[in-house]
C-alpha positions, 0 to 999 in steps of 0.5 A, a space after each residue: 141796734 141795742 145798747 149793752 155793757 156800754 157797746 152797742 150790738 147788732 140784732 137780726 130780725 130776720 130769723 128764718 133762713 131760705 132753703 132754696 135758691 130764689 128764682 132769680 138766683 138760680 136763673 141766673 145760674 143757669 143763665 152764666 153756665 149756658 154762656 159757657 157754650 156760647 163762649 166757646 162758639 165765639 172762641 171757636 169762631 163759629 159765626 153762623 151757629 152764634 147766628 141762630 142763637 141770637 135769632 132764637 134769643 131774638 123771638 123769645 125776648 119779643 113773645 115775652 115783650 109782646 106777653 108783657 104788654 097784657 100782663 105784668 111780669 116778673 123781672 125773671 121772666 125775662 131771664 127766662 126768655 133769655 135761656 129759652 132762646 139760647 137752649 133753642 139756638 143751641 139744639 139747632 145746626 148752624 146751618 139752619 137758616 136765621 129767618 126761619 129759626 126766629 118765626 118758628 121760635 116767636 109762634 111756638 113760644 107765643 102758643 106757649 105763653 098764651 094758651 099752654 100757661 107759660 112757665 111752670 105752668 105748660 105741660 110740654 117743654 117749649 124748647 123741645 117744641 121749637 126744635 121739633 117744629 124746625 125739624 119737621 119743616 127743615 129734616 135736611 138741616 138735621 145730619 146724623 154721624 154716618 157710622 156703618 152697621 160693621 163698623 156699629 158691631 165693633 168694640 169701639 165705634 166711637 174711636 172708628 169715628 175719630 180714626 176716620 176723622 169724623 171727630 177731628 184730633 186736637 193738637 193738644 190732645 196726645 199730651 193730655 192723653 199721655 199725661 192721663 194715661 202715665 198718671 192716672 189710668 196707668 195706675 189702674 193697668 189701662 189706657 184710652 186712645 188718643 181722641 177721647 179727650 177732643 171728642 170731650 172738649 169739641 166734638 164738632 158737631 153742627 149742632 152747638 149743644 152737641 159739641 161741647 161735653 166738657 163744658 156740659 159736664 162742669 156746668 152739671 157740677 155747679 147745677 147740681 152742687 147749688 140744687 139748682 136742679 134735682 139729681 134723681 131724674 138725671 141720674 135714674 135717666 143715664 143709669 137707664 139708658 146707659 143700661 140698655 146701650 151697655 147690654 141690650 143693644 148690641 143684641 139689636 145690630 149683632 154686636 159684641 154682647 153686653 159690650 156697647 160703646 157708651 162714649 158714642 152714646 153720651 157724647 154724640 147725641 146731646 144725652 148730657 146737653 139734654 140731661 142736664 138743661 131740659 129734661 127737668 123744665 118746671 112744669 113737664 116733671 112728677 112732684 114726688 121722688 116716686 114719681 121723679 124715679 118713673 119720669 127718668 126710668 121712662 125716659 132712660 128707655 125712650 132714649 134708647 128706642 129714639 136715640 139707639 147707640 148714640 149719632 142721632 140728632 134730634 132722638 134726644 129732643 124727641 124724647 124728652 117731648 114723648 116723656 112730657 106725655 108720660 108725665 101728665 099720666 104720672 102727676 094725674 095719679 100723683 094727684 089722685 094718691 094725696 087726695 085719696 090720702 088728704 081725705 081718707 087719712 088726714 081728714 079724719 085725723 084733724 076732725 078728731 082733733 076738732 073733737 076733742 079725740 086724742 087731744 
């Protein structure tokens, strides 16, 4: 407070201004839009699914605790733990039993914690490691759509899975594709069937972060408004993939050519969930944009060769943990181009400061 002209004014002494969100912040961001998904599993009435999540939400809080008695944490650690164990319940089937999802969980996340870093600091995705291990030990638990070679080599086999009721029809899905229909795609001289919207809002996968792509898709809009999470890897990854679905897999399975059904592909494998809340874990991406571009191009076309046109349950997952790999590859050159630099470039440039060279 200072006193002028007989009032007295207000004077920050904080003149510096954050760039970035805080840790906290964006944690807890992230954090509220992942309780979107479990929302609609307590909407939906899903109990066994909301089961698993709070079994995995379970084991990650207990590693960190028992992480925490050997070292002090940080509060955000435990919002950390919190995403940990609903991105794992989420990835996994309803139908995967409790027990087993929390013992697997607590082994994986305390390898993690205590011998790979922990966060920001392990090279592998602990999330996609829990779900791969459930996976190995329980491949019964992981269905795929069925969805037959004839029916693949179609225009849209998307829509032969809701015709066959696969992908069940929501009663208020004819109104809203009328509405978007006249309103909207009518106006460009097209129109979508009806079960494109149910697929969007509840697909009724078994796995939870299948189901919702709606919710997946909203939360991408606050993600990415806040820059939560960088746009350049997502987009270089379903640019890419999307790419090889559209034109290069009907070659694969003898469909119509440069015709692939991308709806399938995003919307039935987790392609968004995966998109969105796991590729990017801080420590498993590239530093540089350069980097980042060859991270999400690499992955787009793993995508493509683990996940194919879409239906696949655990290719996502799979995917992003080869990527991991991949990326140790690109940060160890990352690395060894700005040493290269620091000692070629801007060594030189500060002793000729030192020197009195171009002073």
């Amino acid at each position: 407070m200072i006193f002028r002209n007989n009032t007295y004014k207000n004077v920050s002494h904080k003149p510096f201004r954050y760039l970035k969100l805080s840790i906290i912040t964006e944690s807890c961001f992230i954090l509220g839009v992942l309780m979107l998904h479990v929302l609609m599993l307590v909407l939906t009435r899903t109990f066994s699914a909301l089961t698993v999540v709070f079994s995995a939400v379970l084991a990650s809080c207990l590693a960190e605790l028992l992480h925490s008695r050997l070292k002090r944490k940080d509060f955000f650690t435990w919002i950390i733990a919190v995403i940990h164990g609903i991105l794992i319940g989420l990835l996994l089937p309803q139908t995967y039993p409790p027990f087993a999802v929390f013992w697997v969980v607590l082994c994986v996340l305390l390898v993690n914690t205590f011998l790979l870093g922990g966060f920001a600091n392990s090279w592998i995705n602990p999330v996609c490691a829990a779900v791969v291990i459930c996976w190995i030990l329980g491949m019964n638990f992981f269905p795929g759509l069925s969805i037959s070679l004839a029916d693949l080599q179609t225009k849209n086999p998307a829509l032969i899975l809701i015709q066959n009721g696969t992908i069940p029809i929501s009663s208020v899905d004819p109104k809203i594709t009328a509405f978007l229909n006249s309103k909207i795609f009518g106006m460009l001289g097209v129109s979508i069937p009806e079960g494109y919207v149910s697929m969007l809002w509840d697909s009724h996968s078994i796995i939870p972060a299948f189901r919702f792509n709606f919710i997946t898709l909203f939360s991408s809009l606050i993600l990415f408004s806040t820059d939560i999470f960088g746009f350049l890897v997502p987009a270089f990854f379903i640019f890419t993939y999307g790419f090889f679905v559209k034109f290069v897999a009907p070659f694969f399975y003898g469909g119509i050519l440069f015709s692939g059904d991308l709806i399938l592909a995003l919307l039935t494998s987790g392609i968004l969930f995966c998109t969105l809340f796991v590729i990017q874990w801080p420590g498993t991406v590239p530093l540089t944009n350069r980097g980042k571009i060859i991270y999400g191009t690499f992955a787009g076309v793993l995508a493509f060769f683990l996940v194919g046109s879409g239906t696949s349950s655990i290719g996502a997952v799979f995917t992003i943990l080869t990527i991991n790999l991949i990326s140790l590859i690109i940060q160890s050159v990352e690395n060894n181009y700005h040493k290269n630099y620091a000692t070629t470039v801007l060594y030189p440039r500060v002793k000729a400061v030192e020197e009195g060279i171009d002073a």
